[in-house]
C-alpha positions as CSV (number, residue, x, y, z in Angstrom):
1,X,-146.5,54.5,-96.3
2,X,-147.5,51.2,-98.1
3,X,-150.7,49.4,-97.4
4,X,-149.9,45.7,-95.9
5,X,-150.7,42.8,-97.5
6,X,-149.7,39.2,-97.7
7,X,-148.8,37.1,-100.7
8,X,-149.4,33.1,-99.7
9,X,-148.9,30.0,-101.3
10,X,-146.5,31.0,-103.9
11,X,-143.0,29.1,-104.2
12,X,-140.3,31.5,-102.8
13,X,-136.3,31.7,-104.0
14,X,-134.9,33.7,-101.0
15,X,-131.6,34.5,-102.7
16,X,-129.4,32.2,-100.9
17,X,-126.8,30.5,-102.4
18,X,-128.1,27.0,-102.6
19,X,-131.1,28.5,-105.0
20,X,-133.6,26.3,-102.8
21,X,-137.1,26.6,-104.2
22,X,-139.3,26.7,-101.1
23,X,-142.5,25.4,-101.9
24,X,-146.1,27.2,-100.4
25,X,-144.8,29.9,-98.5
26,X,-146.3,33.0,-97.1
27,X,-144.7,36.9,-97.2
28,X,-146.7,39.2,-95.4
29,X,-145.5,43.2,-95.8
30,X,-146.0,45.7,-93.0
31,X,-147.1,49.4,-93.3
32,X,-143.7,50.3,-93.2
33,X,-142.3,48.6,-96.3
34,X,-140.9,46.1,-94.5
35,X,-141.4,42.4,-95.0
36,X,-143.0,41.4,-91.7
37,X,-142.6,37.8,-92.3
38,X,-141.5,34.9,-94.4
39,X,-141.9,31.2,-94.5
40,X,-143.7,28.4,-95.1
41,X,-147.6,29.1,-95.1
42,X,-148.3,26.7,-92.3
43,X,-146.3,28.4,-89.8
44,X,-147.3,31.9,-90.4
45,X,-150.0,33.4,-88.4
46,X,-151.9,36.5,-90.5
47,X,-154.1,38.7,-89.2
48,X,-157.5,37.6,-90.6
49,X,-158.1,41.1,-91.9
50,X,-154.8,41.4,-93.7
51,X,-155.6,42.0,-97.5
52,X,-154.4,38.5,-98.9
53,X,-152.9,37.6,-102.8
54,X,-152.8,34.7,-104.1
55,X,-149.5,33.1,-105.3
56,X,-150.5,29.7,-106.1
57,X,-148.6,28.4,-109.7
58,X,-146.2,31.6,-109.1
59,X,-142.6,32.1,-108.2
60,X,-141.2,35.1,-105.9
61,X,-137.7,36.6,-105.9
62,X,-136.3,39.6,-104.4
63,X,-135.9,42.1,-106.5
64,X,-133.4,42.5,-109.0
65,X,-130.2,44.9,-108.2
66,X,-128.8,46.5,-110.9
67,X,-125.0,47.5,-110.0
68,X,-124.2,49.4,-113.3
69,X,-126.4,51.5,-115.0
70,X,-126.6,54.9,-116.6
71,X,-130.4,56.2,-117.6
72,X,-129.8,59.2,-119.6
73,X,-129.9,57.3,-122.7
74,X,-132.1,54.2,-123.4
75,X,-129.9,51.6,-125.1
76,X,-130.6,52.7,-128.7
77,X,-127.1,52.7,-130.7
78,X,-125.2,55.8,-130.5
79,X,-124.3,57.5,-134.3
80,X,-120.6,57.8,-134.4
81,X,-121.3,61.7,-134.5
82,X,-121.6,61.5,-131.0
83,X,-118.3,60.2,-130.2
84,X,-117.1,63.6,-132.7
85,X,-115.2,66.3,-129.8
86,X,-116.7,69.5,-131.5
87,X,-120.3,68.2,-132.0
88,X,-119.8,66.2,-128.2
89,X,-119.1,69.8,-126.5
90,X,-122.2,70.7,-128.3
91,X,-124.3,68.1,-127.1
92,X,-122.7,68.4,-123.6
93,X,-124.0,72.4,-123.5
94,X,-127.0,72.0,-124.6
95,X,-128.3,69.5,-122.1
96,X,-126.8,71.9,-119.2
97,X,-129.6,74.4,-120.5
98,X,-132.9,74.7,-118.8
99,X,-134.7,72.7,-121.4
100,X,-131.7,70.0,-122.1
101,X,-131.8,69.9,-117.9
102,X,-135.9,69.0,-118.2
103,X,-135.5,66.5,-121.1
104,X,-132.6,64.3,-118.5
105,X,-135.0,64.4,-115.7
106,X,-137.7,63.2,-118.0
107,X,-135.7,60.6,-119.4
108,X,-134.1,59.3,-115.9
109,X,-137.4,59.5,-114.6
110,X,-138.6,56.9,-117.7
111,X,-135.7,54.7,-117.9
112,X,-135.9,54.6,-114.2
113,X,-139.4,53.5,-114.2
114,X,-138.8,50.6,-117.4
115,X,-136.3,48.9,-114.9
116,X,-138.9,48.7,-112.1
117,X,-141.9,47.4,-114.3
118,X,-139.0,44.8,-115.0
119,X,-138.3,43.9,-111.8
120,X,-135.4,46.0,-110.9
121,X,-135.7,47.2,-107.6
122,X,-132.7,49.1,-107.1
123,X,-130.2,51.1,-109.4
124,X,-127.1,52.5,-108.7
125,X,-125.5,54.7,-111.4
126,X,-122.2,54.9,-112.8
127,X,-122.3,58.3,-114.4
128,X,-124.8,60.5,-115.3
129,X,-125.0,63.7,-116.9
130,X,-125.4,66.1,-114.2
131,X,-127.6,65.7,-111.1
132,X,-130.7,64.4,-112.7
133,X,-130.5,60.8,-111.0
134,X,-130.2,62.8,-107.8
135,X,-133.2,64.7,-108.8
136,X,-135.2,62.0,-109.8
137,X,-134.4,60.2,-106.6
138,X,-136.0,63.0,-104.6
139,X,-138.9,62.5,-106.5
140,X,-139.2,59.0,-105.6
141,X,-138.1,59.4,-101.6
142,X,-140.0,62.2,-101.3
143,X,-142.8,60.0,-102.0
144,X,-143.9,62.0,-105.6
145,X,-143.7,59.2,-107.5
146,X,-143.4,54.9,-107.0
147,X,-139.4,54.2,-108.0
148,X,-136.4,51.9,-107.4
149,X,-133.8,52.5,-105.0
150,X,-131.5,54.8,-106.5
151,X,-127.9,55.3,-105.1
152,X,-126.8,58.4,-108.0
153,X,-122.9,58.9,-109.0
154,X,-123.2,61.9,-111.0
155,X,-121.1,62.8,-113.5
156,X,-117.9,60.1,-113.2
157,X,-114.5,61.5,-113.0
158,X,-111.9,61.8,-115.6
159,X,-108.8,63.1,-117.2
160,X,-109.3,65.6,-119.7
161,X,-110.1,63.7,-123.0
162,X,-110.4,60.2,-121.0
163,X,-113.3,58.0,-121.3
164,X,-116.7,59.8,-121.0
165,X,-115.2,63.4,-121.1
166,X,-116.9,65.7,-121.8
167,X,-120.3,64.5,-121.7
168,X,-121.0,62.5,-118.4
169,X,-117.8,63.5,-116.3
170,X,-116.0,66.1,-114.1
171,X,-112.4,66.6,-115.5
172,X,-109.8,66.3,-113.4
173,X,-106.0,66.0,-114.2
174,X,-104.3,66.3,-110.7
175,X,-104.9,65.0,-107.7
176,X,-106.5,68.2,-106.3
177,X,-109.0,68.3,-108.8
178,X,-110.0,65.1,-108.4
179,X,-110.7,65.1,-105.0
180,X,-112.6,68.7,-105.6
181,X,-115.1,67.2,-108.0
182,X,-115.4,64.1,-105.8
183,X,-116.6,66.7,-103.3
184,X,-118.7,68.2,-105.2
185,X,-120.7,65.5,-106.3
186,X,-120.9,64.4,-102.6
187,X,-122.1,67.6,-101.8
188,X,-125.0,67.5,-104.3
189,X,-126.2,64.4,-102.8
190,X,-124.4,61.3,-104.6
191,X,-124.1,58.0,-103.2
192,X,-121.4,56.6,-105.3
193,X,-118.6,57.7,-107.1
194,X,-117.5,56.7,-110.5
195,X,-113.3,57.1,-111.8
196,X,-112.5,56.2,-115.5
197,X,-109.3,54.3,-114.3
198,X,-108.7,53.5,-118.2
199,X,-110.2,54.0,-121.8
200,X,-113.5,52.8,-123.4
201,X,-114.7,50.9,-126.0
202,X,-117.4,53.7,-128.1
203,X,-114.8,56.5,-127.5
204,X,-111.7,54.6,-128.4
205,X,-109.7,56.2,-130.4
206,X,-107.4,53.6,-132.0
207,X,-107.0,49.9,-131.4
208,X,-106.3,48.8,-128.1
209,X,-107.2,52.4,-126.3
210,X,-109.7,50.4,-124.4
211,X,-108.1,49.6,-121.4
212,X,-105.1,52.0,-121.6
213,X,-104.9,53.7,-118.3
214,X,-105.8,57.1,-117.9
215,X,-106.6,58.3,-114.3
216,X,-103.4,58.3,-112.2
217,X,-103.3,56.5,-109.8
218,X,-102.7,59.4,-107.1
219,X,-105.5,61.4,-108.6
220,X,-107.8,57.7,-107.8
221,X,-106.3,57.5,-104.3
222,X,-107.4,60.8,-104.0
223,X,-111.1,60.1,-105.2
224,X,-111.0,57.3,-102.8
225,X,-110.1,59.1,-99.9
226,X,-112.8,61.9,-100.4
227,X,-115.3,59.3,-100.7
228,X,-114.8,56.8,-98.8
229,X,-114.5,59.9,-96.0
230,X,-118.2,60.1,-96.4
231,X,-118.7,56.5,-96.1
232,X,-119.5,56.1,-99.9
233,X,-117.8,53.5,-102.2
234,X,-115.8,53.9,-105.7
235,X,-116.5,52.3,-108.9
236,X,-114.0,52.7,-111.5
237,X,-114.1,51.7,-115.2
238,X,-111.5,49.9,-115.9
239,X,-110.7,47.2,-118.9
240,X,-106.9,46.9,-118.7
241,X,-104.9,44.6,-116.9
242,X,-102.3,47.5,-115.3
243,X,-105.7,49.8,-115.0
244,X,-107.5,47.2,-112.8
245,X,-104.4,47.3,-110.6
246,X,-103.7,50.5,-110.2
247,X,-107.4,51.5,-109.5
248,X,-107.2,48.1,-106.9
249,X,-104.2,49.9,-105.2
250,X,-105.9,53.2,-105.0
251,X,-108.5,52.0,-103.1
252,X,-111.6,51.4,-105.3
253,X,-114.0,49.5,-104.2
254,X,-115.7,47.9,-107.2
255,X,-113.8,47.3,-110.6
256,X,-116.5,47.4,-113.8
257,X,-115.9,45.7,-116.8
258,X,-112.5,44.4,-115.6
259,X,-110.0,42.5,-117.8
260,X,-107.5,39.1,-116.7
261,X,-106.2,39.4,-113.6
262,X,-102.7,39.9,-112.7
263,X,-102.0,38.1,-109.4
264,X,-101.9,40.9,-107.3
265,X,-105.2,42.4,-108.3
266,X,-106.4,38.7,-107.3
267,X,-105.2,39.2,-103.8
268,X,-106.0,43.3,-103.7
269,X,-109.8,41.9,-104.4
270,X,-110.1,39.5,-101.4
271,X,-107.6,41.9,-99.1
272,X,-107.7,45.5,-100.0
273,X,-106.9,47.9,-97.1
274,X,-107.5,50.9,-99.1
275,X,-110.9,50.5,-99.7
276,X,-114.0,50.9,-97.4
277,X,-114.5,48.3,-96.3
278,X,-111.3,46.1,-96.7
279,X,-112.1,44.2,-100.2
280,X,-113.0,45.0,-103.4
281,X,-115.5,43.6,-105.9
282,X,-115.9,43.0,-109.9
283,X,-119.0,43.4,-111.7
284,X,-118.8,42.4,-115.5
285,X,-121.2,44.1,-117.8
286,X,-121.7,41.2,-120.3
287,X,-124.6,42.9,-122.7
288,X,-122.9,45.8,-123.0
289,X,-119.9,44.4,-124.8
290,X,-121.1,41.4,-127.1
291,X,-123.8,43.1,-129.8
292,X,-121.0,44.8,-130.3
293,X,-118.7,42.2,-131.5
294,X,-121.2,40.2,-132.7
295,X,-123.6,41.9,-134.7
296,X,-123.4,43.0,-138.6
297,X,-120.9,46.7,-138.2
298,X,-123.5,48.1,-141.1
299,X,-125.7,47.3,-138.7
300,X,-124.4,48.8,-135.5
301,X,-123.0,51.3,-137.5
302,X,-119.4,50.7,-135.6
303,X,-116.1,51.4,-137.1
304,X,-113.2,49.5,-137.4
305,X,-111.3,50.8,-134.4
306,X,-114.3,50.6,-132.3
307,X,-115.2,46.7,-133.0
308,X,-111.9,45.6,-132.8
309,X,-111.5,47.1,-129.3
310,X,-115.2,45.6,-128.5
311,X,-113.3,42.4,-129.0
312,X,-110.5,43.0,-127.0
313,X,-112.2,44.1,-123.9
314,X,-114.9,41.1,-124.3
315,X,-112.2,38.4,-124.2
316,X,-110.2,40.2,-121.5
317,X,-113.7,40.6,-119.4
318,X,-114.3,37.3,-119.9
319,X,-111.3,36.1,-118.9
320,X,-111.0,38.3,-115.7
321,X,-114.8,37.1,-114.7
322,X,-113.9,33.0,-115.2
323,X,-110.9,33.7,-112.9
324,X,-112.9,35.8,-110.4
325,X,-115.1,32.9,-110.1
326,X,-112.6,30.6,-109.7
327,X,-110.9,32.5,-106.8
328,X,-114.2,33.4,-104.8
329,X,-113.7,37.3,-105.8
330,X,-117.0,38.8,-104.7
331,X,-118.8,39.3,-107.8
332,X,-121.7,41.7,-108.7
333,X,-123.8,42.1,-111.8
334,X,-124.6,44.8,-113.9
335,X,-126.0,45.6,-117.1
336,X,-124.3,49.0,-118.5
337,X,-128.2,49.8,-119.3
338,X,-128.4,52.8,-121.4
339,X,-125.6,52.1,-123.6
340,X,-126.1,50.7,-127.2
341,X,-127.8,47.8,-127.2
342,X,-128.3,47.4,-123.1
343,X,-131.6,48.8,-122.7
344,X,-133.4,49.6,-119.9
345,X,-135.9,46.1,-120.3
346,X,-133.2,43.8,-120.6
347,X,-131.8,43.0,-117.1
348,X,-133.1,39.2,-117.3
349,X,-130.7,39.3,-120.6
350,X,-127.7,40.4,-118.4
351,X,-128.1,37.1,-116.3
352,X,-129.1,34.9,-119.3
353,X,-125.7,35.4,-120.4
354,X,-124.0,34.1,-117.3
355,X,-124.9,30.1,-117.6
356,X,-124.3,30.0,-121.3
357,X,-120.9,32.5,-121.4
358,X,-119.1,31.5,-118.0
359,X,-121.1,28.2,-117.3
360,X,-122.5,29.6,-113.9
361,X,-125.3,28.1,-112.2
362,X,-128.1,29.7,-112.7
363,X,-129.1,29.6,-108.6
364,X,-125.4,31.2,-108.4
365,X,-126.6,33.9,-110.6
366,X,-129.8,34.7,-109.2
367,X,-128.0,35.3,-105.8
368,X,-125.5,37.5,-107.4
369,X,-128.3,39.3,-109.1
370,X,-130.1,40.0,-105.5
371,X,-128.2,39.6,-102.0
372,X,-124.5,39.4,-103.8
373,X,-125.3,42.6,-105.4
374,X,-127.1,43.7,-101.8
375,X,-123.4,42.9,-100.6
376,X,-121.0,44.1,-103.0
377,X,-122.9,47.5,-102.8
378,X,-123.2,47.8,-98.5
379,X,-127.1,47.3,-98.6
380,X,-127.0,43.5,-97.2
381,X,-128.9,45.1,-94.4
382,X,-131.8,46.9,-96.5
383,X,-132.4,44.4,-99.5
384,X,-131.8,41.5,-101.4
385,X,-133.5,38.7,-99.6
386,X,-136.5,37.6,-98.7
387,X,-136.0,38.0,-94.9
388,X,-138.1,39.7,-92.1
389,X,-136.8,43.6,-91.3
390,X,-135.5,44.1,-94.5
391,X,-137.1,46.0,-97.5
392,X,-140.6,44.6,-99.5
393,X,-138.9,44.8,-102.5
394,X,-140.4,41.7,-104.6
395,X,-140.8,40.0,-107.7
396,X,-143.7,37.7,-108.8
397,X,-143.1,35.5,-111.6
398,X,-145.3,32.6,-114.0
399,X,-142.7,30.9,-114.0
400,X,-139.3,29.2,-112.4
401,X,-136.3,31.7,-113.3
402,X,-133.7,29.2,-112.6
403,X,-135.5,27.1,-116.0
404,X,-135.3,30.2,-118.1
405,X,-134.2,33.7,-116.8
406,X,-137.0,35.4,-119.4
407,X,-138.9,34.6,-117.3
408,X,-138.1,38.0,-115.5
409,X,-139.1,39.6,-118.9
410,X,-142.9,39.2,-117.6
411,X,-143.0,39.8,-114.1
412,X,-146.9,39.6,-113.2
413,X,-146.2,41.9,-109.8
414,X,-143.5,44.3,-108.8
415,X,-142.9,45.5,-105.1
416,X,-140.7,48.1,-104.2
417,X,-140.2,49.3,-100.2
418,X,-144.0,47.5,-99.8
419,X,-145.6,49.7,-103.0
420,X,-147.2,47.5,-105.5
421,X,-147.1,47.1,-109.0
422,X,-149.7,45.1,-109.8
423,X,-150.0,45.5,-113.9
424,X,-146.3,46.6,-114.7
425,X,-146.1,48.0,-117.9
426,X,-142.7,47.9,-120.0
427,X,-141.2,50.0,-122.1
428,X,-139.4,47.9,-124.8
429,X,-137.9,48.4,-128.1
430,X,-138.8,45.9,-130.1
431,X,-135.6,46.2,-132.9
432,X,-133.4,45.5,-130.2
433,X,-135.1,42.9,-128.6
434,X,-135.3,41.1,-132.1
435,X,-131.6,42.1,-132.8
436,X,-130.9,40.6,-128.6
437,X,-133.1,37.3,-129.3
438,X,-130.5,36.2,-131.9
439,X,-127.9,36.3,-129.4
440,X,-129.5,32.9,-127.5
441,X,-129.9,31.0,-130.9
């Protein structure tokens, strides 16, 4: 149980649409996480012993949602020896031993923790290793340790030799075995469910095998049905045009990455009656794909094949985003943290991408980052907004994010379900960030 508290005269972005600065207001948090209240400082009534902090020359946001994420890695770039089938099997049995088990929980548990201190309040994971987001999100709602909101995948599911086999998926070539992994990863406590509809960029193995679909699309209906039984949505990877669709048709409920949109996917996204909850959402991963294509290969140590398909999928997630915008597809955001390059400190990059790549408004992204993302992943009712009843989870800020989103690279005070973090402390690599600052030259 959280200690209340009130934070008054700070200037407030609720995450609403219209990206409204509201000037002196007052959020008071209850004992039970909650916020208790939230408006402008003159019409709240505080108890006059409620513990008070001063906001004055601050900014508050809700706190960040990150829709994509994986944290057992930490954003460093991957040597292509990983990517190598026999030394990949390797790698993939030794972290199912006891000690490669305790190094993932370790690791989660870290990662996890770096997106807090920088703001991110809630995670949800597109494939992990095994269980050890599940694990680490025991820790946190049993009250062992101060963490974001995590909603765990587990491993995602694949074909055999499809895009993250062997090392962070269940294999699964007909539709049987598809829904039996879905299953079990429901079973072992995961509360969303990752398909690789189509191929991937750092496990490509020609040019162009990004995107190429992979998962049938009975085997996805399948996943879908299994999971959306349990009243849990589907991600899928997908970075093809004909991938997109067919996971759209099967019933998934977000699309990640995506690619240009073929007319029908348009219309599967705003009426989809195979998903849960009737329509279906994209969420780009921007900082995942552009180092990438953009910086030195001897530096990022990419080959040839895996570059050029970089570039592909970054012109065809580009595209696919502009037109989601343009049709009012409901649109979530996502940083692919943990792969090369997207580490665990750089959400506020994610969204400084958006004004300057896809000339969004910055208010726009802010709400995307927050109560769009609350939507697109069913927690409109927990998070995202400043609003009485739903969850304390807050950001304090020196300065306006809407003038410069680094200003989320500083937060002076975290709050996550009414716990605070009144000192967070960040763990950053600094090469990347140097190697990421040239990007907004």
């Amino acid at each position: 149980m959280s200690a209340p508290f009130a934070i008054v005269g700070i200037d407030a972005l609720t995450g609403e649409r219209d990206g409204a600065v509201h000037r002196d207001w007052t959020v008071s948090v209850g004992a039970d996480g909650l916020i208790s209240s939230a408006g402008p400082s003159a019409q709240i009534d505080l108890p006059p012993t409620l513990p008070r902090i001063d906001g004055a020359g601050k900014f508050l946001v809700p706190g960040m949602i990150n829709a994509h994420a994986h944290l057992f890695a930490d954003g460093r770039p991957l040597s292509s020896i990983y990517t190598n089938p026999r030394i990949a099997g390797h790698l993939t049995r030794a972290m199912h031993t006891p000690p490669g088990r305790a190094l993932l929980r370790r690791r989660t548990r870290q990662n996890a923790l770096t997106q807090l201190h920088s703001g991110v309040t809630t995670i949800r994971t597109v494939g992990d290793t095994a269980d050890e987001v599940i694990h680490v999100r025991g820790q946190i709602d049993s009250g062992e340790i101060t963490g974001p909101r995590l909603l765990p995948a587990g491993p995602l599911m694949a074909i055999t030799g499809g895009h993250g086999a062997p090392q962070i998926a269940l294999i699964g070539d007909e539709p049987e075995t598809a829904r039996a992994n879905t299953r079990r990863n429901l079973r072992r406590g995961a509360q969303a469910i990752k398909i690789a509809a189509t191929g991937g960029v750092t496990d490509a193995l020609d040019v162009g095998h990004a995107g190429r679909p992979e998962m049938p699309e009975a085997s996805m209906r399948a996943v879908c049905e299994e999971a959306h039984g349990a009243g849990v949505l589907v991600a899928a990877h997908a970075q093809g045009r004909e991938g997109v669709l067919a996971a759209l048709r099967a019933g998934v409920d977000t699309i990640e990455h995506g690619a240009t949109l073929l007319p029908e996917s348009i219309e599967l996204f705003h009426d989809n009656p195979a998903s849960l909850r009737g329509w279906s959402a994209l969420v780009p991963t921007l900082l995942a794909c552009i180092p990438l294509v953009r910086f030195d290969p001897q530096v990022t140590g990419l080959g040839e094949v895996v570059q050029e398909n970089a570039r592909m999928v970054l012109d065809e997630m580009l595209t696919g985003a502009q037109q989601a915008i343009e049709h009012g597809i409901a649109l979530g955001i996502g940083t692919d943290s943990g792969v090369s390059y997207s580490t665990h400190s750089s959400f506020w990059r994610e969204l400084d991408l958006y004004p300057r790549l896809l000339d969004v408004d910055p208010a726009a992204v802010l709400h995307t980052a927050t109560a769009g993302n609350a939507s697109v992943l069913g927690l409109e009712g927990v998070t995202g907004r400043l609003a009485p009843g739903l969850s304390a989870d807050l950001v304090v800020l020196e300065s306006d994010p809407l003038e410069s989103f680094e200003a989320l690279a500083e937060p002076s005070m975290v709050v996550v379900r009414g716990e605070r973090i009144v000192r967070p402390e960040i763990r950053r690599i600094p090469d990347i960030d140097a190697q990421l600052d040239t990007l907004r030259v």
